[in-house]
N, CA, C and O of each residue as an XYZ file, in Angstrom:
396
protein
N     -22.636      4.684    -41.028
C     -21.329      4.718    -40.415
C     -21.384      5.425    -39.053
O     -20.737      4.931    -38.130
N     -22.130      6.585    -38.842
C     -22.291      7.233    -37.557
C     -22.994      6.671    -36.705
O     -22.744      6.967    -35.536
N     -23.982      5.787    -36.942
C     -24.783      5.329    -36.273
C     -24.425      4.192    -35.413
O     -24.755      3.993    -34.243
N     -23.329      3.122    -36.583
C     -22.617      1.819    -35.838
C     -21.331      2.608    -35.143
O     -20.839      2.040    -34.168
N     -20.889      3.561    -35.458
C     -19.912      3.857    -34.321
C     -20.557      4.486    -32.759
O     -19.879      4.373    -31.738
N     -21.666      5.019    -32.744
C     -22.330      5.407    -31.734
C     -22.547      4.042    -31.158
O     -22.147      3.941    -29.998
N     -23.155      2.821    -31.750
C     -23.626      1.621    -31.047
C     -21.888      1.395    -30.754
O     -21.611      1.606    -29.573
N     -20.837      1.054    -31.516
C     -20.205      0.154    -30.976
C     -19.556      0.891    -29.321
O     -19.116      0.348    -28.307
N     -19.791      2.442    -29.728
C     -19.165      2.877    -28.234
C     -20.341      2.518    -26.979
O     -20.027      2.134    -25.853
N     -21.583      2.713    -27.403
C     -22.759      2.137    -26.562
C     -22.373      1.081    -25.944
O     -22.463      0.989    -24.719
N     -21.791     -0.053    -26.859
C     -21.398     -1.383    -26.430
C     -20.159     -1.704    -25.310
O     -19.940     -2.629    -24.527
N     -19.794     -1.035    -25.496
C     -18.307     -0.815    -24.614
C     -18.527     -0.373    -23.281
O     -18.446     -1.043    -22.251
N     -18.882      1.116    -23.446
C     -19.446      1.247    -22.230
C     -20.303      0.618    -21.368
O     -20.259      0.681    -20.139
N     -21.283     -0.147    -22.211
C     -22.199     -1.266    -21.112
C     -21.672     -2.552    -20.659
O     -21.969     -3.332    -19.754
N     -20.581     -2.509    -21.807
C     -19.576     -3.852    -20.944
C     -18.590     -3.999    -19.923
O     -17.930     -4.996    -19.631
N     -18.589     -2.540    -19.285
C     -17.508     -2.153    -18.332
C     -18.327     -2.644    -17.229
O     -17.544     -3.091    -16.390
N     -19.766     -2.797    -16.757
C     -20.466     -2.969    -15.683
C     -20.414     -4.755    -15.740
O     -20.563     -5.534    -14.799
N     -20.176     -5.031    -17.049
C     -19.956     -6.823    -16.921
C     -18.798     -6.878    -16.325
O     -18.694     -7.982    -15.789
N     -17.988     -6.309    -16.174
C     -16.533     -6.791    -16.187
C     -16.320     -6.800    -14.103
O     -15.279     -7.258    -13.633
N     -17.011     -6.458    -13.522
C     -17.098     -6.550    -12.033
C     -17.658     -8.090    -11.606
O     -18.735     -8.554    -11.979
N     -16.773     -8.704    -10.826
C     -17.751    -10.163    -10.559
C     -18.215    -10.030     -9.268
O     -17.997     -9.191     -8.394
N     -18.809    -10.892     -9.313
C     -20.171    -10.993     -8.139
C     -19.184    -11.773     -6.655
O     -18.582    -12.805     -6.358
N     -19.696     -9.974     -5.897
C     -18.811    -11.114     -4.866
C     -19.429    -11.882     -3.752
O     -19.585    -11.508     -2.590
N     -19.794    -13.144     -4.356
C     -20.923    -14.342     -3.746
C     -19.677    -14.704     -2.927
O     -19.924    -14.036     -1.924
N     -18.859    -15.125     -2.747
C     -17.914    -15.817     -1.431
C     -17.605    -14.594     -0.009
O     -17.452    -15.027      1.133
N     -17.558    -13.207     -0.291
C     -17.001    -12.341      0.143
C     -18.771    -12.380      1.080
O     -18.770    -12.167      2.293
N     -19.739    -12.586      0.550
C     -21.102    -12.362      1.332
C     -21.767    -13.139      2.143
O     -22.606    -12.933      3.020
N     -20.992    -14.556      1.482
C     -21.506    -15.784      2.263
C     -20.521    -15.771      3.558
O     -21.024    -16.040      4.648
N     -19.332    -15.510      3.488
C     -18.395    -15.328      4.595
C     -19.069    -14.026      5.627
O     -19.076    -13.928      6.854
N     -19.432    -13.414      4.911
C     -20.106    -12.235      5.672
C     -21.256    -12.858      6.947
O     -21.253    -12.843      8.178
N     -22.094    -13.334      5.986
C     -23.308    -13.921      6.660
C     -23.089    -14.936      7.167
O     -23.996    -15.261      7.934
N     -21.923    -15.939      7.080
C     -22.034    -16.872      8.164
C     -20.955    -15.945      9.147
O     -21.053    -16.590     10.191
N     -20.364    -15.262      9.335
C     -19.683    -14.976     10.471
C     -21.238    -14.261     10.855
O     -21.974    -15.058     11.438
N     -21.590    -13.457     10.715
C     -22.468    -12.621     10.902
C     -23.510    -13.466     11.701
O     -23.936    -12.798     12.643
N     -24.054    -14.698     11.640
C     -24.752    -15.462     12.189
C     -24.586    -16.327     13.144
O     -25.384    -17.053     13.738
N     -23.157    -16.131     13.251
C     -21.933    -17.174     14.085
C     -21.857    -15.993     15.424
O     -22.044    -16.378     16.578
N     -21.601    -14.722     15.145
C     -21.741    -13.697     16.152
C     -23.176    -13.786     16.945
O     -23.078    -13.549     18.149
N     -24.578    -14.109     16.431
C     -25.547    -13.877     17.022
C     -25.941    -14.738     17.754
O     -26.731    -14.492     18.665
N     -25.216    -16.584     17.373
C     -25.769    -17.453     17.956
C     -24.862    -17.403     19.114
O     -25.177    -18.005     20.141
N     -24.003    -16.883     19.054
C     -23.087    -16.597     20.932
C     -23.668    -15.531     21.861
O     -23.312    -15.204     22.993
N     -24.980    -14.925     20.834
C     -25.237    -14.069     21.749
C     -24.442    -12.123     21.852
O     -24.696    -11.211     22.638
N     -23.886    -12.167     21.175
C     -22.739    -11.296     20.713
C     -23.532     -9.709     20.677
O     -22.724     -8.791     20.815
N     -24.923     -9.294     20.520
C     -25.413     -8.121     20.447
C     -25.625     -8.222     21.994
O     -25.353     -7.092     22.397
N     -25.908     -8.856     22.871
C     -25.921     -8.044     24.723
C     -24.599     -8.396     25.248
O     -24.369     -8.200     26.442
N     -23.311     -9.116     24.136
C     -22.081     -9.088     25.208
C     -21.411     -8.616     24.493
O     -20.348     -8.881     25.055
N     -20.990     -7.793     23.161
C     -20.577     -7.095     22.573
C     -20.887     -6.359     21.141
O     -20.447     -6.469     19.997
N     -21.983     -5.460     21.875
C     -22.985     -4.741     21.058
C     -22.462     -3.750     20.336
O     -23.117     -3.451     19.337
N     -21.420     -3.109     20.546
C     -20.939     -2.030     19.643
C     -20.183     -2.488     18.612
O     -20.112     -1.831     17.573
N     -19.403     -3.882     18.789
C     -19.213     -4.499     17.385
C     -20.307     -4.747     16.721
O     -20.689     -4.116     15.735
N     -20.962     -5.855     17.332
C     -22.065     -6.118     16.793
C     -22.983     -5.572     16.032
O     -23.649     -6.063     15.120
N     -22.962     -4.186     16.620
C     -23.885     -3.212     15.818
C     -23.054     -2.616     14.437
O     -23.577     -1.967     13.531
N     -21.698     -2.995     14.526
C     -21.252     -2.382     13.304
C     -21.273     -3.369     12.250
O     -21.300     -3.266     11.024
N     -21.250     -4.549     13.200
C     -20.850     -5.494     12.111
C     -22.236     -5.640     11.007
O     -22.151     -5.640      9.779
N     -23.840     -5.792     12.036
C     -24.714     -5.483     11.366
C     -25.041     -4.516     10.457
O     -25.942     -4.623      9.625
N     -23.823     -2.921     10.707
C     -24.239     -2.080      9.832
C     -23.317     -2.377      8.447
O     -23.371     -1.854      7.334
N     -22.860     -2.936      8.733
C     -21.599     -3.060      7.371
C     -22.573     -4.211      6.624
O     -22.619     -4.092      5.400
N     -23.235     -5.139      7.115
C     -23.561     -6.462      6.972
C     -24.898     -5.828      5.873
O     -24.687     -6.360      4.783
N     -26.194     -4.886      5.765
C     -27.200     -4.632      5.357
C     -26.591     -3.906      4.668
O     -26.983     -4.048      3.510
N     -25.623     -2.995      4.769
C     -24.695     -2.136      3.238
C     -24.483     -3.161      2.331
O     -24.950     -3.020      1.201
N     -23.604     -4.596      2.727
C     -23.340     -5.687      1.860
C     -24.198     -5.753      0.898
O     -24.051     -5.651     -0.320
N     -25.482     -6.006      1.810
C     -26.596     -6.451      1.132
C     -27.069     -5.912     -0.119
O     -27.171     -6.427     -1.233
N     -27.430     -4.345      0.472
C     -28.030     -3.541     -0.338
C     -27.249     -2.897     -1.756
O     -27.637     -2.479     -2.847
N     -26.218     -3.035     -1.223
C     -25.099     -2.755     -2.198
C     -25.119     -3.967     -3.219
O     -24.878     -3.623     -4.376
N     -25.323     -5.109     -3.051
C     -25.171     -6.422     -3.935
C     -26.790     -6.020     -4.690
O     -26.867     -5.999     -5.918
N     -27.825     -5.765     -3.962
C     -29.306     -5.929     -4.938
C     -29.137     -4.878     -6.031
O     -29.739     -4.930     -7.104
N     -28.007     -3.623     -5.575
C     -28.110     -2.405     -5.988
C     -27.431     -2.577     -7.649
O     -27.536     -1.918     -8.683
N     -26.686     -3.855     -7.245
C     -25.419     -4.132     -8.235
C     -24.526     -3.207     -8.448
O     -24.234     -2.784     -9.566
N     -23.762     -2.623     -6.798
C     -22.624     -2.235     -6.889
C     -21.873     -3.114     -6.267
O     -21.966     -3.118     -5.039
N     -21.126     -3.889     -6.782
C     -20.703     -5.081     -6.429
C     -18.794     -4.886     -6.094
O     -17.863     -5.681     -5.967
N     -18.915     -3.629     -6.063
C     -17.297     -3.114     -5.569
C     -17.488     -2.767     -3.943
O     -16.834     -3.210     -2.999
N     -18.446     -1.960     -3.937
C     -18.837     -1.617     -2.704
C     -19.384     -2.616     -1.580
O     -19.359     -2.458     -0.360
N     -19.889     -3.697     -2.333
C     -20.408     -4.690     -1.301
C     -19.651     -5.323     -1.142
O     -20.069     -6.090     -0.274
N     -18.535     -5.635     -1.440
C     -17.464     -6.668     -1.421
C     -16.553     -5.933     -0.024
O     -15.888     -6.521      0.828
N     -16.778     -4.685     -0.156
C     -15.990     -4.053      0.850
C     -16.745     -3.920      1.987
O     -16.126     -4.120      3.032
N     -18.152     -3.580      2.102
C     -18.574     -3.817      2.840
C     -18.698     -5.026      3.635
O     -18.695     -5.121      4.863
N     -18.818     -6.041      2.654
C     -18.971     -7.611      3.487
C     -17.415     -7.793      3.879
O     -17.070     -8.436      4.871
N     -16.797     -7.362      3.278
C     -15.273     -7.897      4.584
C     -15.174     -7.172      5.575
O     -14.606     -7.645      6.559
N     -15.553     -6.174      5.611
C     -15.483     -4.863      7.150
C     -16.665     -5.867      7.946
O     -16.310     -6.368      9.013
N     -17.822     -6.109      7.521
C     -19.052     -6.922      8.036
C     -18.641     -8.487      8.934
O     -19.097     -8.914      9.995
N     -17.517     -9.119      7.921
C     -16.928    -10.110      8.775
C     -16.284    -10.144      9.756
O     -16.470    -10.880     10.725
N     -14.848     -8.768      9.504
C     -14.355     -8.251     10.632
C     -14.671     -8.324     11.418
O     -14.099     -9.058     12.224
N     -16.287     -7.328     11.911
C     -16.903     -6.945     13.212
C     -17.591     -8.159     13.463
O     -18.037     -8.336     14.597
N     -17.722     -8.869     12.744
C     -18.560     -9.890     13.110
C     -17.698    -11.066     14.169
O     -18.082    -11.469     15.267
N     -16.290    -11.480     13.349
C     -15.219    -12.368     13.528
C     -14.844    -11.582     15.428
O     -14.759    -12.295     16.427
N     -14.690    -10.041     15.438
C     -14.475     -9.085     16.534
C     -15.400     -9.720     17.509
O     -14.881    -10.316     18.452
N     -16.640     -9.681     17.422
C     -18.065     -9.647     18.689
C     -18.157    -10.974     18.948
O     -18.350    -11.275     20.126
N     -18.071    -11.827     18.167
C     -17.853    -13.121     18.503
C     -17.108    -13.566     19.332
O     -17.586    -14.057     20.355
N     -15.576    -13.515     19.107
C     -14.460    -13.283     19.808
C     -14.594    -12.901     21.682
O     -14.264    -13.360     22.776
N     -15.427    -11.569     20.956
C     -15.285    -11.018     23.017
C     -16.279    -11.572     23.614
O     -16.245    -11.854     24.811
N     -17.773    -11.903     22.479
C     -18.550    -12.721     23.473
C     -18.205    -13.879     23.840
O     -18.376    -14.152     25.028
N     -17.795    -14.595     23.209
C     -17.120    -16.360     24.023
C     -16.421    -15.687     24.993
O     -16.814    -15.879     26.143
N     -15.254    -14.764     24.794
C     -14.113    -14.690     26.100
C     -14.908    -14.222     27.220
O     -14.790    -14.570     28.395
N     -15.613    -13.515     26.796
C     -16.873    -13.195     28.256
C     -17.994    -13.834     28.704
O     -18.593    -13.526     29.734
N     -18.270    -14.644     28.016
C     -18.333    -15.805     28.627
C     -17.910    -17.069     29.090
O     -18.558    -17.970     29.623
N     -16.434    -16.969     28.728
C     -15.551    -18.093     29.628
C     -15.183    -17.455     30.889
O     -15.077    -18.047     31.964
N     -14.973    -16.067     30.664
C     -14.215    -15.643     32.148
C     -15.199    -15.502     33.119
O     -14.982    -15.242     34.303
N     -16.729    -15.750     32.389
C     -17.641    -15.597     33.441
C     -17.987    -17.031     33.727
O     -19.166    -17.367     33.847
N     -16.929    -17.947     33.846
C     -17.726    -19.414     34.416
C     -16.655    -19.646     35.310
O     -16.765    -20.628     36.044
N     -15.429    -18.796     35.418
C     -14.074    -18.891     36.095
C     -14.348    -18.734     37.386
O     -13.441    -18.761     38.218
């Protein structure tokens, strides 16, 4: 009797780490903005986003292998942000530079 109540609380508690889902859309959005920023060129025409967006972007990451999958989810939307941001100013700086 002591023994199956020790397992069934064992059980419970290891099912609280199932109960987080994988945030595969929140990373892929990450990484294609994230790749969408670099092909404009976006780290020599707006590098201080850029650089954040990359730092939020390898937290995503590491946070997903780590399987904290709360934290990477937050990270990869801050990651898109800066990413969606550097993109943004690099096209406009490079339209106003063909004006």
């Amino acid at each position: 009797m002591k023994y199956s109540f020790a397992l069934l609380i064992m059980m419970i508690l290891g099912a609280c780490g199932l109960a987080t889902t994988r945030p595969k859309l929140e990373m892929t959005m990450a990484q294609t903005a994230f790749l969408a920023a670099k092909e404009v060129k976006a780290q020599t025409l707006a590098p201080g986003l850029f650089r954040k967006a990359e730092f939020y972007y390898l937290k995503a990451k590491s946070s997903y292998r780590r399987k904290y999958f709360n934290k990477a989810k937050q990270y990869a939307i801050l990651s898109k942000k800066f990413s969606e941001r550097a993109e943004f100013v690099s096209v406009r700086k490079q339209a106003l530079d063909k004006i």
